[in-house]
Steps between C-alpha positions, in 0.01 A plus 500: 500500500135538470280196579256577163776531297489245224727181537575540110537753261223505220736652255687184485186316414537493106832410499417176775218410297638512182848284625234251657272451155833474324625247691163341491472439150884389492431212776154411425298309755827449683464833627362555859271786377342364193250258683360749751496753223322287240233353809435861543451583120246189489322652770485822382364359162219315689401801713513720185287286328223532781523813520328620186697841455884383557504205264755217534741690312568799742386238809804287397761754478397688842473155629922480409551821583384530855675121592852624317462829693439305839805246379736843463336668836426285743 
């Protein structure tokens, strides 16, 4: 096996993301992911606001995006 071959395969990425959100919004802030994902939303938002073309909006959800991506490949 190759050494640059990737560790996981990005066609299961959907599918792991969208079993993670749903089980997300079924346990609340029980679940591991939501405080790391929400930290990174609130940072997002606070970047995108400084930034004067992003805007919180769009800052927030690539702030969630990029830590739930890191939380589903480490």
């Amino acid at each position: 096996m190759d050494e640059k071959d990737p560790k996981h395969q990005d066609h299961d990425l959907l599918p792991d993301a969208q079993a993670e959100l749903k089980s997300m919004m079924k346990e609340g802030v029980h679940h591991p992911s939501t405080k790391p994902v929400l930290t990174g939303a609130a940072i997002g938002a606070v970047a995108g606001w400084v930034l004067p073309v992003v805007g919180p909006i769009i800052g927030g959800v690539a702030g969630a995006g990029i830590v739930l991506y890191k939380r589903l490949r480490p």
